[in-house]
Backbone as ProteinMPNN parsed JSONL, in Angstrom:
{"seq_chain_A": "XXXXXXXXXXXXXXXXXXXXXXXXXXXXXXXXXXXXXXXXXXXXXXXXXXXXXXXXXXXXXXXXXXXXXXXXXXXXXXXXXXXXXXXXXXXXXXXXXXXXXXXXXXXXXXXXXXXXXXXXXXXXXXXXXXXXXXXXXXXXXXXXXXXXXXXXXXXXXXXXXXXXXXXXXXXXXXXXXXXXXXXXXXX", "coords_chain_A": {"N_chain_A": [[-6.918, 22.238, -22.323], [-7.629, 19.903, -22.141], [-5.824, 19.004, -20.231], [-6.599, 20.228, -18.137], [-8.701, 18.708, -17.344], [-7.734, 16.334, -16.703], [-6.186, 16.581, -14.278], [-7.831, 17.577, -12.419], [-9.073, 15.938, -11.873], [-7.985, 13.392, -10.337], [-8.286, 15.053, -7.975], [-11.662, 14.882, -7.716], [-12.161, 12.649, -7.749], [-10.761, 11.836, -5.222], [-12.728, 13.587, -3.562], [-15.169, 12.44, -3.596], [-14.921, 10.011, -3.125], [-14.46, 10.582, 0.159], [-16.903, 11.023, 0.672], [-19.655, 9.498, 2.537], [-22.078, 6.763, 2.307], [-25.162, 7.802, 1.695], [-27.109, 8.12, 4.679], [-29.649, 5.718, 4.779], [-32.808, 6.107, 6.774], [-35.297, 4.504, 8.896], [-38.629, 4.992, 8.986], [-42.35, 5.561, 10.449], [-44.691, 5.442, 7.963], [-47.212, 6.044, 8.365], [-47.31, 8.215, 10.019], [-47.497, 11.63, 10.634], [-45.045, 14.129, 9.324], [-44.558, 16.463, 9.448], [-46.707, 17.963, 11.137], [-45.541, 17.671, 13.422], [-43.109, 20.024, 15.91], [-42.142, 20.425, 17.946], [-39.733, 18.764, 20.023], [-38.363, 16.895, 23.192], [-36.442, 15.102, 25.182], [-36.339, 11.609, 25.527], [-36.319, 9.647, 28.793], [-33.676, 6.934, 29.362], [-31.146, 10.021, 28.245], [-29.337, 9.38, 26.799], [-28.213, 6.431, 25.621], [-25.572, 4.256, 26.387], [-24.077, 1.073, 24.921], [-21.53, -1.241, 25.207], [-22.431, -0.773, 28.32], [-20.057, -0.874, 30.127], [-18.077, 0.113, 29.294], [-15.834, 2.617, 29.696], [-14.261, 3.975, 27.903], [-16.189, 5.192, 25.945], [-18.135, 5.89, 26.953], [-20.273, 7.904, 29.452], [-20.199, 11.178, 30.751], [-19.265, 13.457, 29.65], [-19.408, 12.789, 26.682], [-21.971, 12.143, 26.631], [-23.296, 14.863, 26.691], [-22.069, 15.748, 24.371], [-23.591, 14.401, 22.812], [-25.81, 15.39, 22.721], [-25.917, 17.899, 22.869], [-25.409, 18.247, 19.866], [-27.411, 17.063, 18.401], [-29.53, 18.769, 19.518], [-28.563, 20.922, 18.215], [-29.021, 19.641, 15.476], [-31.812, 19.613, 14.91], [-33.118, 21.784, 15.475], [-32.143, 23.295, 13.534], [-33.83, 22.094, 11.842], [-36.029, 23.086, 12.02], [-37.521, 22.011, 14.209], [-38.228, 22.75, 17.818], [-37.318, 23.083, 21.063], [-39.726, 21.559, 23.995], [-41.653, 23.813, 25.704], [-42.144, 24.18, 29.301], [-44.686, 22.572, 31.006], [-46.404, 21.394, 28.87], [-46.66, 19.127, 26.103], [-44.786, 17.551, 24.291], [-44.137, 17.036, 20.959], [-42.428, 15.452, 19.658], [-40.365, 12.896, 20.784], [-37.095, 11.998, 22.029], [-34.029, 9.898, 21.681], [-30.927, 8.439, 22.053], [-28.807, 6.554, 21.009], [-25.582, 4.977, 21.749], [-23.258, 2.594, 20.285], [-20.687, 0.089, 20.597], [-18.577, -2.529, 18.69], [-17.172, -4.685, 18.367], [-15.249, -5.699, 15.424], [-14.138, -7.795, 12.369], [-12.252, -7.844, 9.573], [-11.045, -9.19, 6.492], [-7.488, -8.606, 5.771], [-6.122, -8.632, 2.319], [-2.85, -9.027, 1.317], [-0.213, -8.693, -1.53], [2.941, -9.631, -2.644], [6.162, -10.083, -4.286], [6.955, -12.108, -7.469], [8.987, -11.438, -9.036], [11.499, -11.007, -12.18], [14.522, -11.494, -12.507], [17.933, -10.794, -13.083], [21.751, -11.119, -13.45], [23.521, -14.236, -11.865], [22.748, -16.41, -13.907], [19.886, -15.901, -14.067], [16.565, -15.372, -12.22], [13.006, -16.243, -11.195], [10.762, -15.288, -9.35], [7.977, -16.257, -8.136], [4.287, -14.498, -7.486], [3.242, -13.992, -4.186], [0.355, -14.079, -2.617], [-0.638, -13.271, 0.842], [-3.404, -13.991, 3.237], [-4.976, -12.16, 5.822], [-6.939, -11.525, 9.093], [-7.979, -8.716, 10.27], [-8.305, -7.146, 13.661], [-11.265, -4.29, 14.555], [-12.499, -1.653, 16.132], [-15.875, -1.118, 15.707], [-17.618, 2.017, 15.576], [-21.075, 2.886, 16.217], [-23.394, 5.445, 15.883], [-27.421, 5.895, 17.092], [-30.356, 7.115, 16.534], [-33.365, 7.626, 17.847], [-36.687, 8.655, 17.066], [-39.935, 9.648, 19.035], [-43.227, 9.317, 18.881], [-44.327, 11.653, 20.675], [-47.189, 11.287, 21.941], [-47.907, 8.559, 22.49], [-45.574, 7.144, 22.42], [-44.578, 5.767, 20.554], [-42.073, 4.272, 18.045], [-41.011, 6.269, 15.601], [-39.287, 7.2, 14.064], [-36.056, 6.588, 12.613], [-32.471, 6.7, 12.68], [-29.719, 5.765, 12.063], [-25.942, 5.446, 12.073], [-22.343, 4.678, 11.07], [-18.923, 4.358, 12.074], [-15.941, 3.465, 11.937], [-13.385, 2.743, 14.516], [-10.835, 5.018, 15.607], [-7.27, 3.384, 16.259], [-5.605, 4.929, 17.77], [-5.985, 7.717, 20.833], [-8.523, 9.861, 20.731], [-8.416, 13.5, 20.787], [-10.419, 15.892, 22.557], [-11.552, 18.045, 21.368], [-11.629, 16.32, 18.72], [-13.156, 14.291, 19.441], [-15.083, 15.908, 19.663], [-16.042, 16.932, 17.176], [-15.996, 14.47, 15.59], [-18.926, 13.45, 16.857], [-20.194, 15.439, 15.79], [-19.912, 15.158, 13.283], [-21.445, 12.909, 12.975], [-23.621, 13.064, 13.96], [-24.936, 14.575, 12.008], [-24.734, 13.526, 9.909], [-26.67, 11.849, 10.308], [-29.279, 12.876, 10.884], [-29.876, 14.462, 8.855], [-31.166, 13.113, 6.99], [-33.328, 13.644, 8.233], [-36.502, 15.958, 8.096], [-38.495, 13.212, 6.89], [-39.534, 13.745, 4.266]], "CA_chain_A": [[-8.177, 22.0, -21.627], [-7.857, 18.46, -21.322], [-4.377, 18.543, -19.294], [-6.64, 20.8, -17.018], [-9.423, 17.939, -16.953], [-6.69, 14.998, -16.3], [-5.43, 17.389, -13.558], [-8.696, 17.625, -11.31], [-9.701, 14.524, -11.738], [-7.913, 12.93, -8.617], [-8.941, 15.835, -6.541], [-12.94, 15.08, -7.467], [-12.413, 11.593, -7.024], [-10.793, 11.679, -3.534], [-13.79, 14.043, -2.493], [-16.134, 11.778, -3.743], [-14.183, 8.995, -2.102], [-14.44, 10.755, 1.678], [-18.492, 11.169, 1.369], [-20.407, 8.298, 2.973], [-23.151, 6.163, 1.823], [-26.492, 8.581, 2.667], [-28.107, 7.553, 5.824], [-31.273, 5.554, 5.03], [-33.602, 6.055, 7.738], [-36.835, 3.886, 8.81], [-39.888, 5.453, 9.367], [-43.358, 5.304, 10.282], [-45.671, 5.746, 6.938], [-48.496, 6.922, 8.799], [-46.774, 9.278, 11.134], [-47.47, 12.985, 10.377], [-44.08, 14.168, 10.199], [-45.373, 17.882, 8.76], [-46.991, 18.814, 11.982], [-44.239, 18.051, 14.455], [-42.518, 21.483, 15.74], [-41.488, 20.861, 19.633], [-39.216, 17.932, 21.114], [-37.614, 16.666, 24.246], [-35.365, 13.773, 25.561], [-36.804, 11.115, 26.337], [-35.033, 9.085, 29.413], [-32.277, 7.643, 29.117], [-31.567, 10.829, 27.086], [-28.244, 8.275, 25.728], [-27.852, 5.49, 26.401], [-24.194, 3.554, 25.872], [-23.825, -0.273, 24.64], [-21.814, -1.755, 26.199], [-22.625, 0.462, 29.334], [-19.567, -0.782, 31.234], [-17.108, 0.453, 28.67], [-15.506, 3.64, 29.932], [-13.583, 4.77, 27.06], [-17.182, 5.466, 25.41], [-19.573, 6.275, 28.37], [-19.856, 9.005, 30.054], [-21.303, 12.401, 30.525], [-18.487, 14.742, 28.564], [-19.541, 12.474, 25.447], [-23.263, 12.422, 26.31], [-23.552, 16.103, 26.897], [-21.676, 15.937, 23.047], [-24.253, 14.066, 21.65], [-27.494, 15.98, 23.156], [-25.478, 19.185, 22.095], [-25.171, 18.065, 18.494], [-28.708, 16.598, 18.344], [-30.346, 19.942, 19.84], [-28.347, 21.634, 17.437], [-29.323, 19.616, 14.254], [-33.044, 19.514, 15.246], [-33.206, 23.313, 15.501], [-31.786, 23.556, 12.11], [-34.608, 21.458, 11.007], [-37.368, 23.842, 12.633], [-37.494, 21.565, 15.811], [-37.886, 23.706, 18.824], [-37.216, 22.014, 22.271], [-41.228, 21.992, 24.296], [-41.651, 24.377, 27.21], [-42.432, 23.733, 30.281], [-45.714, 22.203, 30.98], [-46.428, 21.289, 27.333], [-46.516, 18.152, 25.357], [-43.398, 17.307, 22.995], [-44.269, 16.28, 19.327], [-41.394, 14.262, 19.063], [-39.407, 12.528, 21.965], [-35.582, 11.877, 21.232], [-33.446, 9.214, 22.095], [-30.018, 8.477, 21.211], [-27.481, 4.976, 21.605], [-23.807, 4.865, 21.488], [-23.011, 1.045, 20.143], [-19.743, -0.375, 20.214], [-18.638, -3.527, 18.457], [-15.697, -5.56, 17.743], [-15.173, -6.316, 13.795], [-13.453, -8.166, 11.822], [-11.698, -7.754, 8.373], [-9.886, -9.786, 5.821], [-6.476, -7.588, 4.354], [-4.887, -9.582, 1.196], [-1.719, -8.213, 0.676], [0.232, -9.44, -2.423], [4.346, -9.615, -2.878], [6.537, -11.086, -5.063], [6.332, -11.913, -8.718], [9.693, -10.484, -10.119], [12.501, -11.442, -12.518], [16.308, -10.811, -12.325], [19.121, -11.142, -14.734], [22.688, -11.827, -12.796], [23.771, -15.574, -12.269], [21.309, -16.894, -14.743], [18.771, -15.166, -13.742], [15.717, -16.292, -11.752], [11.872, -16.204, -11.092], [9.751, -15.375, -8.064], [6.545, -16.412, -8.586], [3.524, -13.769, -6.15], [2.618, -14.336, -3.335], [-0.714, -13.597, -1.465], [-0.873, -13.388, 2.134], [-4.8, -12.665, 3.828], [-4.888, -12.412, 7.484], [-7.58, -10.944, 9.703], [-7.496, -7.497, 11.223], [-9.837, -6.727, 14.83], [-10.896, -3.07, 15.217], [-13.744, -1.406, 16.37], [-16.698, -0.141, 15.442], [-18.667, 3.116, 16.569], [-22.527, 3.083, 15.811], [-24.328, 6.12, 16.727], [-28.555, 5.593, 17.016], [-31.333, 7.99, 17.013], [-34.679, 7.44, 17.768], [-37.706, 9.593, 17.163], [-40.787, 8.927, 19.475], [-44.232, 9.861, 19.043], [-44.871, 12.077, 21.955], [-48.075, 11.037, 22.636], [-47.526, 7.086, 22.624], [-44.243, 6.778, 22.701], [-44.449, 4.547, 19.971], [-40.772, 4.736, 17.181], [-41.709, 6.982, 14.098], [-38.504, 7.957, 13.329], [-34.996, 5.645, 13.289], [-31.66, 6.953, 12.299], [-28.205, 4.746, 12.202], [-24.476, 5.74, 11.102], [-21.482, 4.071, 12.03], [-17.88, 4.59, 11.67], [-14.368, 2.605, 12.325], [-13.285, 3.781, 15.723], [-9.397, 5.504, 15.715], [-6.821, 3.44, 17.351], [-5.263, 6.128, 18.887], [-7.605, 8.607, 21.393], [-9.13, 11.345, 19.921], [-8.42, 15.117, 21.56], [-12.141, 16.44, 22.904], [-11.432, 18.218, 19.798], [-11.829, 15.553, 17.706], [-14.263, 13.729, 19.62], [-17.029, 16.74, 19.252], [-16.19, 16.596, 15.685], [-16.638, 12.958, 15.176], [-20.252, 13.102, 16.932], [-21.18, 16.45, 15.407], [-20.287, 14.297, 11.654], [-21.938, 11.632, 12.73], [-24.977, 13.611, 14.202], [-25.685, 15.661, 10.936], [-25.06, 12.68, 8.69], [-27.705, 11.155, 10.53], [-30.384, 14.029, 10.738], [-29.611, 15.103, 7.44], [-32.397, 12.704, 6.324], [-35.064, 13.889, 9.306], [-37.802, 15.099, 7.943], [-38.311, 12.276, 5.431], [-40.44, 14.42, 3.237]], "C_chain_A": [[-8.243, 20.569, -21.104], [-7.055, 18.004, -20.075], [-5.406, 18.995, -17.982], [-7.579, 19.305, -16.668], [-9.084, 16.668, -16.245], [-6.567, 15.684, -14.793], [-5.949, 17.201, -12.48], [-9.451, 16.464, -10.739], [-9.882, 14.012, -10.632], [-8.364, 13.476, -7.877], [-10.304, 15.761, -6.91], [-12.775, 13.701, -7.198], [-12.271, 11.06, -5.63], [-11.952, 12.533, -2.764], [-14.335, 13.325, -2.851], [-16.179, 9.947, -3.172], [-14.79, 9.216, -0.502], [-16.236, 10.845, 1.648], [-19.087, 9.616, 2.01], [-21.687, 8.288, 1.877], [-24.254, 7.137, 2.467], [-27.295, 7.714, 3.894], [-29.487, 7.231, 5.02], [-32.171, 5.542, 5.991], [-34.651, 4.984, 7.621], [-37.736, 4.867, 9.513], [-41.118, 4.966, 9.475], [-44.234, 5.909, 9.247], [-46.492, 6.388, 7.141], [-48.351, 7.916, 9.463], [-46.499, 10.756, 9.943], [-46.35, 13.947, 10.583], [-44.001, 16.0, 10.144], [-45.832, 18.489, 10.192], [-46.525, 18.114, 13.716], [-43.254, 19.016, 14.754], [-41.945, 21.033, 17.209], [-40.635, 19.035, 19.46], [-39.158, 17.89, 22.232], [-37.484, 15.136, 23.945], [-36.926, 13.019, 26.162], [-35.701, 10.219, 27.856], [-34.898, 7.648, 29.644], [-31.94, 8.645, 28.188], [-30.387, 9.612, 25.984], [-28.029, 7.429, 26.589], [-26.244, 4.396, 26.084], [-24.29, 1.892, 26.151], [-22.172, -0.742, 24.368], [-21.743, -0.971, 27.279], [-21.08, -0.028, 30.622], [-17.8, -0.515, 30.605], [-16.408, 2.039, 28.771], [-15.248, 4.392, 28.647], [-14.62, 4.936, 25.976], [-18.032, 6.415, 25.841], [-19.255, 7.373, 28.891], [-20.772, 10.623, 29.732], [-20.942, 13.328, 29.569], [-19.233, 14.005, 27.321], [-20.938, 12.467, 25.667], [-23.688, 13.76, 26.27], [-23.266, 16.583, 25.088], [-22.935, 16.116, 22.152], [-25.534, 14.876, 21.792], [-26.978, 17.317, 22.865], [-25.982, 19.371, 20.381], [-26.427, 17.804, 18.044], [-29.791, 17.92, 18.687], [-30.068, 20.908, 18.683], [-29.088, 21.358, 15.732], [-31.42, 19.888, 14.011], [-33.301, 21.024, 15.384], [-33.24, 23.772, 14.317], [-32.933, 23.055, 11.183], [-35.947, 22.124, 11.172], [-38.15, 22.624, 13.671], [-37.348, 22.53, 16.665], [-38.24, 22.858, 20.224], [-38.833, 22.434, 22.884], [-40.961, 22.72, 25.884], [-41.977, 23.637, 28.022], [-43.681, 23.443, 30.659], [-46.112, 21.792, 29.898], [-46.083, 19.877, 27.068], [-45.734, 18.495, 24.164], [-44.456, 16.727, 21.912], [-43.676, 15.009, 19.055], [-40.443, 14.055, 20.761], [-37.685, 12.065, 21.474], [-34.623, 10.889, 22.104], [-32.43, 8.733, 21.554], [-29.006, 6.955, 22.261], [-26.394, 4.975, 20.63], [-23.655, 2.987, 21.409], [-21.397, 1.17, 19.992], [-19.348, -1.559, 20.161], [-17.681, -3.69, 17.812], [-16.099, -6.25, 16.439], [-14.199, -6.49, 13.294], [-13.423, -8.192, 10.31], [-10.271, -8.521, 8.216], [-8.741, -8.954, 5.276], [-5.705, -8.571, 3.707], [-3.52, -8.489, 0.888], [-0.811, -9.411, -0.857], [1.543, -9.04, -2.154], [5.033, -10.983, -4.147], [6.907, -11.218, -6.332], [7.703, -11.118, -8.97], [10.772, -11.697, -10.943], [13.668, -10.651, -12.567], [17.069, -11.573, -13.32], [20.234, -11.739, -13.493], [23.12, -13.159, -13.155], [22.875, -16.299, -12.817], [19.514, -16.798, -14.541], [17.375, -15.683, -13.412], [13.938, -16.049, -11.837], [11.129, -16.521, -9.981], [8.71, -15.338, -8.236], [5.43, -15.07, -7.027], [3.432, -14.959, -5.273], [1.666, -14.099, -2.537], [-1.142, -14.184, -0.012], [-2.654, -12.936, 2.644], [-4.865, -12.775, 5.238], [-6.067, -11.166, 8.295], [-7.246, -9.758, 10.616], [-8.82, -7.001, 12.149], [-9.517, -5.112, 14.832], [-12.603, -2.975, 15.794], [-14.913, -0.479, 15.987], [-17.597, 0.887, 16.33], [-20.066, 3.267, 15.727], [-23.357, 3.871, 16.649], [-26.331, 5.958, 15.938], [-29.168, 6.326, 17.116], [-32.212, 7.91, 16.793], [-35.74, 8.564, 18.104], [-39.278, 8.785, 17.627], [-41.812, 9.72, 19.389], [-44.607, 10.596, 20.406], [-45.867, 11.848, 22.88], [-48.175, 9.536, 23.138], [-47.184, 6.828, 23.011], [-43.599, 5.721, 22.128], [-43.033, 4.935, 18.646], [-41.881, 5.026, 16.179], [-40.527, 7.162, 13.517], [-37.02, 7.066, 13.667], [-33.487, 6.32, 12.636], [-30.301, 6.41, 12.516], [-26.655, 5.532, 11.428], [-23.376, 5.1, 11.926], [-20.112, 4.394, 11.152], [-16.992, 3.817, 12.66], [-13.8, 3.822, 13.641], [-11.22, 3.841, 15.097], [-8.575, 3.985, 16.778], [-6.463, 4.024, 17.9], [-6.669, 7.02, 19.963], [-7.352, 9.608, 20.948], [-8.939, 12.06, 21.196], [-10.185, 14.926, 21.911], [-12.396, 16.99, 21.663], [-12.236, 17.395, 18.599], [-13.232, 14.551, 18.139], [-15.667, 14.5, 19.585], [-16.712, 16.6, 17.802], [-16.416, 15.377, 15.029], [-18.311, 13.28, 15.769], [-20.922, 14.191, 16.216], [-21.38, 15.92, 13.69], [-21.354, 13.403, 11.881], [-23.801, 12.192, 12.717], [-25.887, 14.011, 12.558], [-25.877, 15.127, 9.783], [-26.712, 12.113, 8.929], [-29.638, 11.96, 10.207], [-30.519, 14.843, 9.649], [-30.661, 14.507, 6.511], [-33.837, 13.012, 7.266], [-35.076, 15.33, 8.498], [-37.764, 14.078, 6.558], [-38.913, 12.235, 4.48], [-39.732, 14.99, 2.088]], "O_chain_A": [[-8.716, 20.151, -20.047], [-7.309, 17.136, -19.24], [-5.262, 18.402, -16.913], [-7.169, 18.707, -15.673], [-9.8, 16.054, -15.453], [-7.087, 14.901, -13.998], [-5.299, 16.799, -11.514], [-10.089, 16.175, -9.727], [-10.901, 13.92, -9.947], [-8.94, 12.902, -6.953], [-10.757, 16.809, -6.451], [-13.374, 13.418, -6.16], [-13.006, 10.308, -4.99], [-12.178, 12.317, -1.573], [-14.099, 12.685, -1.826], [-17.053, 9.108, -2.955], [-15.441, 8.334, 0.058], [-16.801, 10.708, 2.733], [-18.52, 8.623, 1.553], [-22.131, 9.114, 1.079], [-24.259, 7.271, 3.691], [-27.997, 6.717, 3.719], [-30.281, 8.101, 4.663], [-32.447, 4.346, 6.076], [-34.952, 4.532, 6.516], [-37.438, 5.433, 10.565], [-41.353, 3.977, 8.781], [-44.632, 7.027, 9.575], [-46.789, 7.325, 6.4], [-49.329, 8.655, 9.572], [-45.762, 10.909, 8.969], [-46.329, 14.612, 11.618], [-43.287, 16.613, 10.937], [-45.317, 19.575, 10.458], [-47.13, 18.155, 14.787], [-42.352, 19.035, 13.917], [-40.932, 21.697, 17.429], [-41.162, 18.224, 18.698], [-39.825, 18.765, 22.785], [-37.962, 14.342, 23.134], [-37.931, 13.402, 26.76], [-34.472, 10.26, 27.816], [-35.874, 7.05, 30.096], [-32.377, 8.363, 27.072], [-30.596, 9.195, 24.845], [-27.764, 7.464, 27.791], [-26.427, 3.747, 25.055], [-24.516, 1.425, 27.268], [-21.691, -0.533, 23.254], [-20.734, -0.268, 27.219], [-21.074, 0.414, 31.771], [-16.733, -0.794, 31.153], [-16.517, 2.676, 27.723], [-15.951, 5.354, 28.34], [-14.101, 4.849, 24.863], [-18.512, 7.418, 25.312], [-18.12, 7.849, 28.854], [-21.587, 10.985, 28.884], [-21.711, 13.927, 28.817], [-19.877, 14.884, 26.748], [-21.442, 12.908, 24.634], [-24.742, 13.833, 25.639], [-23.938, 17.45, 24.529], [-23.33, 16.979, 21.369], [-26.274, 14.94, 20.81], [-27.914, 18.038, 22.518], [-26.649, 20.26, 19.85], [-26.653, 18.464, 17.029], [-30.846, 17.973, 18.056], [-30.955, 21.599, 18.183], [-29.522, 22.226, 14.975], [-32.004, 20.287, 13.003], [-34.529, 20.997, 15.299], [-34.122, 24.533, 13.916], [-33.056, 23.44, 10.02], [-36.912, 21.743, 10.509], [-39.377, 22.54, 13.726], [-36.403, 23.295, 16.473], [-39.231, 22.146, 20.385], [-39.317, 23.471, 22.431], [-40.317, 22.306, 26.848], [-42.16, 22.448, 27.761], [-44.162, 24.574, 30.72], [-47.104, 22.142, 30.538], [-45.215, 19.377, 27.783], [-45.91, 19.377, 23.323], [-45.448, 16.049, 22.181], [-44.076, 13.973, 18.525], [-40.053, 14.912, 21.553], [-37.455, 11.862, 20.282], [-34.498, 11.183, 23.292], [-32.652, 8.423, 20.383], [-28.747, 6.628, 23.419], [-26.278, 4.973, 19.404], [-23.919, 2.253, 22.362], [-20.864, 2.114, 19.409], [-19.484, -2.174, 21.219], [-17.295, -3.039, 16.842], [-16.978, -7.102, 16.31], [-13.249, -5.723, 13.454], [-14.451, -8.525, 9.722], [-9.228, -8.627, 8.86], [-9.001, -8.505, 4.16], [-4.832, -9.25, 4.247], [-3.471, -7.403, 0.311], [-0.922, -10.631, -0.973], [1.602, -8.062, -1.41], [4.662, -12.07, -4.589], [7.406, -10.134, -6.634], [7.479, -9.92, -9.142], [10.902, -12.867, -10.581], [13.762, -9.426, -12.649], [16.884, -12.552, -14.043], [19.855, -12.597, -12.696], [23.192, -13.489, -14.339], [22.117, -16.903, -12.059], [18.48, -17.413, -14.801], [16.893, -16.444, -14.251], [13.665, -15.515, -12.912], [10.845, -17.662, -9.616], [8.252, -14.243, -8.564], [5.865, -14.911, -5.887], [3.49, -16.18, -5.411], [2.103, -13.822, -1.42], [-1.773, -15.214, 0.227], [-3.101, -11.803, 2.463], [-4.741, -13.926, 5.656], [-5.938, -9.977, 8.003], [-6.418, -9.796, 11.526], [-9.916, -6.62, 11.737], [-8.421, -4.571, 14.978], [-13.51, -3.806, 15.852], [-14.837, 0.749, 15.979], [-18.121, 0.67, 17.423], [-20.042, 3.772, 14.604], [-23.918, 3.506, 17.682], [-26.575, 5.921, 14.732], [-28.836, 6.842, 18.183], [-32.498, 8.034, 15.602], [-35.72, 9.245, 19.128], [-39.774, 7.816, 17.052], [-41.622, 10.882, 19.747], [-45.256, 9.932, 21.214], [-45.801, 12.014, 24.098], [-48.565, 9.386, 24.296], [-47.532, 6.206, 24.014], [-42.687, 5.0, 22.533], [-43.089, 6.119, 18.315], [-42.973, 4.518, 15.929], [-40.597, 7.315, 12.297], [-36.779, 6.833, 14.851], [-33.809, 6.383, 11.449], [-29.8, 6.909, 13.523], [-26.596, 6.049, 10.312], [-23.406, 4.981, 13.151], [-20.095, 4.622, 9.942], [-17.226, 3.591, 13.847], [-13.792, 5.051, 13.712], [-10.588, 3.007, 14.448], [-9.126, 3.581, 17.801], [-6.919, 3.907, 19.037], [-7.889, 6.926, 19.826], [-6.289, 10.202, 20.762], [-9.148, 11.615, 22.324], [-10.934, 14.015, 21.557], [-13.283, 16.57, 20.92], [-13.14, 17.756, 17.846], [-14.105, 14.176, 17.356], [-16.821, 14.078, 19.518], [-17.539, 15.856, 17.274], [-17.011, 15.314, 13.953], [-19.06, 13.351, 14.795], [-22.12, 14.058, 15.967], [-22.375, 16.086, 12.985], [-22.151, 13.153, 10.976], [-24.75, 11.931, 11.978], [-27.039, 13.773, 12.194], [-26.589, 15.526, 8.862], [-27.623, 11.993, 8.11], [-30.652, 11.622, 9.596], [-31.248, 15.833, 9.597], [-31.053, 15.084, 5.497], [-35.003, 12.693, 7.034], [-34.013, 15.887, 8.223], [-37.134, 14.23, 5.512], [-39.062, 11.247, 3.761], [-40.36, 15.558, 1.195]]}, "name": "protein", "num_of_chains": 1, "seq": "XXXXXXXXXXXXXXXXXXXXXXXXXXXXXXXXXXXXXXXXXXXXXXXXXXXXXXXXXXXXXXXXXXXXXXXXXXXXXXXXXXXXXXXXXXXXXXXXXXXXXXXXXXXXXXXXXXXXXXXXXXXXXXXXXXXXXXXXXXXXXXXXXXXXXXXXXXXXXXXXXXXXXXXXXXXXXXXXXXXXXXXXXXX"}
């Protein structure tokens, strides 16, 4: 019984490894979030930071995110507002991207050997800065009638160097989406 408990171990710690930190949201306190049932976009429905960055921008990836966002908002008993009709909630969504930097220490070194009287390599630690980039997707919930923020949602993730398939890029925004909306309503 125990060999089995040693056994699974690693495999609950690497899942518990791949989850993220839960999205904390901000909200408005006073905002009734109980009798909100309809949306729509507001416009820009997305908007992209920095907007003159191609390999971000664009309609295939905004069409992603207003996919993924219609979808999680549905799931939540959101229903988009007909035509003529006042929205509940207005929806707005920003693509950030931002250059970051990290320290990696690597260590080497540190052994002994026998042979010609045998010697001593003391470690050595190297730390040297590594640039990548980050992806921060945004979603804002707007009072319909105002248009004042009630509702704020943030997640961000280390962008690939390589490019992602389309594949992979609806699956990155549909994670990112559901991490995010996974705390709307905040009841």
């Amino acid at each position: 019984m125990y060999a089995r408990v040693l056994a699974v171990m690693p495999l609950l710690l690497s899942l518990a490894a791949c989850q993220g930190a839960a999205v904390k949201p901000d909200y408005d306190l006073t905002h009734d979030f109980a009798g909100d049932q309809t949306w729509e976009w507001a416009e820009p429905r997305v908007e992209f930071r920095p907007s003159d960055d191609p390999r971000i921008g664009g309609e295939l990836m905004a069409g992603r995110i207003e996919q993924a966002v219609a979808e999680q908002l549905d799931a939540r008993g959101l229903r988009p507002v007909l035509e003529s009709k006042a929205a509940d909630l207005q929806v707005k969504s920003y693509v950030l991207v931002e250059k970051r930097q990290e320290n990696v220490t690597t260590s080497f070194g540190g052994y002994w050997g026998t042979g010609w009287g045998g010697f001593w390599g003391g470690p050595a630690v190297q730390t040297y800065p590594v640039d990548y980039r980050q992806l921060t997707l945004q979603i804002d919930l707007l009072d319909g009638d105002t248009g004042r923020l009630v509702w704020r949602g943030i997640e961000s993730e280390r962008m690939s160097e390589r490019e992602l398939t389309p594949s992979q890029r609806d699956e990155q925004v549909q994670r990112l989406v559901s991490r995010i909306l996974a705390a709307f309503p905040p009841y």
